[in-house]
C-alpha positions in Angstrom: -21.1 -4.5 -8.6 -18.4 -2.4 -7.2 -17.9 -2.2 -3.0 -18.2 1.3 -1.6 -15.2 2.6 0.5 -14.8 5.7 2.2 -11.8 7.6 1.7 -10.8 7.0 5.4 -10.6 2.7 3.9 -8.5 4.1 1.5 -6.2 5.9 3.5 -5.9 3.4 6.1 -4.5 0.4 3.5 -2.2 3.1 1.9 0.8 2.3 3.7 3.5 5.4 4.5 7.5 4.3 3.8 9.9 6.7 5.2 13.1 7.8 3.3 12.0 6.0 0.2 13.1 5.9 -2.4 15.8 8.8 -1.0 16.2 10.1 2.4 13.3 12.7 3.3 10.9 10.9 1.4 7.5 9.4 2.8 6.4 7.5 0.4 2.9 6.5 -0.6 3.0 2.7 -1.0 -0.5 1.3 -2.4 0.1 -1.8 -2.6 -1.7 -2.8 1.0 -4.6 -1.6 -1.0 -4.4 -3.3 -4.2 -4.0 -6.4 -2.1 -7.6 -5.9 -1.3 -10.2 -7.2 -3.5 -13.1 -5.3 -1.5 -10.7 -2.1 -1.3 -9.8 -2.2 -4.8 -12.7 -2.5 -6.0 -13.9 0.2 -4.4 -11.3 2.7 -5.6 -11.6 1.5 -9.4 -15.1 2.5 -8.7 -14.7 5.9 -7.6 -12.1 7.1 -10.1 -14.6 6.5 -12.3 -16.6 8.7 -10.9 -19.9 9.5 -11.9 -19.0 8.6 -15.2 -21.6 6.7 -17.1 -20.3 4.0 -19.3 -19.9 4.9 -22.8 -19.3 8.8 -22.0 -15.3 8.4 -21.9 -13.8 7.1 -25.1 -10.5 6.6 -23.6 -8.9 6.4 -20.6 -5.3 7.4 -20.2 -2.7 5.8 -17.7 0.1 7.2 -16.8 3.5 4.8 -16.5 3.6 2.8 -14.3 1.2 2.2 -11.4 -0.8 4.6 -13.1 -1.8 1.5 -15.6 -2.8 -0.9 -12.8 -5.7 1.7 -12.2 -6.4 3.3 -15.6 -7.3 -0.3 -17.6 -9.7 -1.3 -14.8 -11.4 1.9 -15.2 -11.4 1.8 -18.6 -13.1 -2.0 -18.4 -15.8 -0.6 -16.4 -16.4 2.8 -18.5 -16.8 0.8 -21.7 -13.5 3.0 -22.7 -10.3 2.2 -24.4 -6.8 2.3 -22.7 -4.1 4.6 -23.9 -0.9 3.8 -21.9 1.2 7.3 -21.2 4.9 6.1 -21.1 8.4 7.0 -20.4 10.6 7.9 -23.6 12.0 4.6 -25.5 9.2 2.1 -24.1 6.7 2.7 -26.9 7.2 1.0 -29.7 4.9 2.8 -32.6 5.4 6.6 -33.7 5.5 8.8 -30.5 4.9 12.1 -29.6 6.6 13.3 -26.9 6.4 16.1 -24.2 9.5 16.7 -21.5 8.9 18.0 -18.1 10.9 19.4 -14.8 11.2 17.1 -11.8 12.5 18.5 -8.4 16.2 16.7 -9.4 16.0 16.8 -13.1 14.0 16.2 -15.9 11.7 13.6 -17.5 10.3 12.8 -20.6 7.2 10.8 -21.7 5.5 9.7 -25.1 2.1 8.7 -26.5 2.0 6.7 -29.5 0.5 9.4 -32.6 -2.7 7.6 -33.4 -3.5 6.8 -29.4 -6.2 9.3 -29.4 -8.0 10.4 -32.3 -9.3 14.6 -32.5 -12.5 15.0 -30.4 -12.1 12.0 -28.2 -13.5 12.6 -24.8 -10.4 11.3 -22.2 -10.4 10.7 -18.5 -6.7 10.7 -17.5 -6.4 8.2 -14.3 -2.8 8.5 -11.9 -2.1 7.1 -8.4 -0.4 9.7 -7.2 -0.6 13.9 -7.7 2.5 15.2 -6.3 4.2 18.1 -8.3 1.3 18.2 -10.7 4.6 17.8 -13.8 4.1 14.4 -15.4 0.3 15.3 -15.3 1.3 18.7 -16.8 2.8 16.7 -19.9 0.0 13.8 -20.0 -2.5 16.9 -20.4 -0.4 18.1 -23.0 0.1 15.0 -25.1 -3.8 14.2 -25.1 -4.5 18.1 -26.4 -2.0 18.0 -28.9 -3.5 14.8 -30.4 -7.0 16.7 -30.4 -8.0 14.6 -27.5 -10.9 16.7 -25.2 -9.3 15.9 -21.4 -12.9 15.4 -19.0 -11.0 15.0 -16.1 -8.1 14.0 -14.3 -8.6 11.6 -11.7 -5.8 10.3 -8.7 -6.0 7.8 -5.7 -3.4 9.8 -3.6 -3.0 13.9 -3.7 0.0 15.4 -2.2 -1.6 18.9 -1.5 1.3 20.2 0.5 3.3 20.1 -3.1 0.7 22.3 -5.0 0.8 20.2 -8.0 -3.1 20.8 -8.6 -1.3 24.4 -10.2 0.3 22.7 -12.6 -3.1 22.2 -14.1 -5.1 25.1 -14.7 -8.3 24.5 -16.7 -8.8 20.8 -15.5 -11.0 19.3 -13.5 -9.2 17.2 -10.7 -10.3 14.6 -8.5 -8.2 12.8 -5.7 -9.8 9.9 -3.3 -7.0 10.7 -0.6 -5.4 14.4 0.0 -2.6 14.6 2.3 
C-alpha cells in the first residue's frame, strides 16, 4: 500500500538550488524527496493517478530522472516501461524527434517497436518547464500509433507556460510553482 502525501510534503522535500546548473537558475532538486521512503511512495502513487492497473499498457519515461519515476509507476499500473532518451543512447532502431531549448536545441529517440499502434500510454516526467522535451515525447508516442492518456509530472514550472506546448493532452502536476 502506497502512503498518502499532500502536495504541501511534496513541496517541502523538494529542495530549491540557486544558480544551478547556470547563473539565474533555481533549480528543482528532488532528491530530498526520493530520499524518503514514506515521500516517495507517496508521489509514485499519485502520478498514477486514478489509474487502475491494467488500463495503461505502457508507461513512458523521459531521460533521465524521468526514469526513476516512470518504472515505479509502471510496476504498480501492471504497465510496461518505454525509456524516452537522448539521441545516440539507444541501442535498437530509433525514431527520433528534435526540439528548441531556451539555448539551443535537443534531440531525443524511441526505439521503433517501443510502442505498438493502439497502445494506451501514460507519459511520467519530474519536471514541466518549457513544455519542449514533452512536446517531442508526445510526438514520438503518436507517431508509433501509441494513444497518449495522460502526461503526468512531479514539479510544474507554470511561470514558463510549458503546459502550451501541449494542446490536446491531459496534464497533471503534484507541485506548481
Amino acid at each position: 500500500m502506497h502512503a498518502v502525501v499532500t502536495p504541501e510534503e511534496l513541496r517541502a522535500a523538494i529542495r530549491n538550488v540557486p544558480d544551478f546548473p547556470q547563473p539565474g537558475i533555481q533549480f528543482k532538486d528532488i532528491t530530498p524527496l526520493l530520499a524518503e521512503a514514506r515521500l516517495l511512495s507517496g508521489c509514485i502513487s499519485q502520478l498514477a493517478g486514478t489509474h487502475e492497473r491494467g488500463s495503461i499498457d505502457v508507461v513512458a519515461g523521459i531521460d533521465a530522472r524521468g526514469f526513476l519515476f516512470s518504472s515505479a509507476v509502471a510496476v504498480q499500473l501492471g504497465a510496461g516501461l518505454v525509456p524516452v532518451r537522448k539521441k545516440g543512447k539507444l541501442p535498437y532502431r530509433t525514431l527520433e524527434e528534435s526540439y528548441s531549448l531556451e539555448y539551443g536545441q535537443n534531440t531525443l529517440s524511441i526505439h521503433v517497436d517501443a510502442i505498438r499502434p493502439g497502445q494506451r500510454v501514460l507519459l511520467v516526467d519530474d519536471v514541466l518547464a518549457t513544455g519542449g522535451t514533452a512536446a517531442a515525447t508526445i510526438a514520438l508516442i503518436k507517431r508509433l500509433g501509441g494513444i497518449l492518456v495522460e502526461v503526468a509530472f512531479v514539479i510544474e514550472l507554470g511561470f514558463l507556460n510549458g503546459r502550451s506546448r501541449l494542446p490536446g493532452a491531459a496534464v497533471r502536476s503534484l507541485v506548481v510553482y
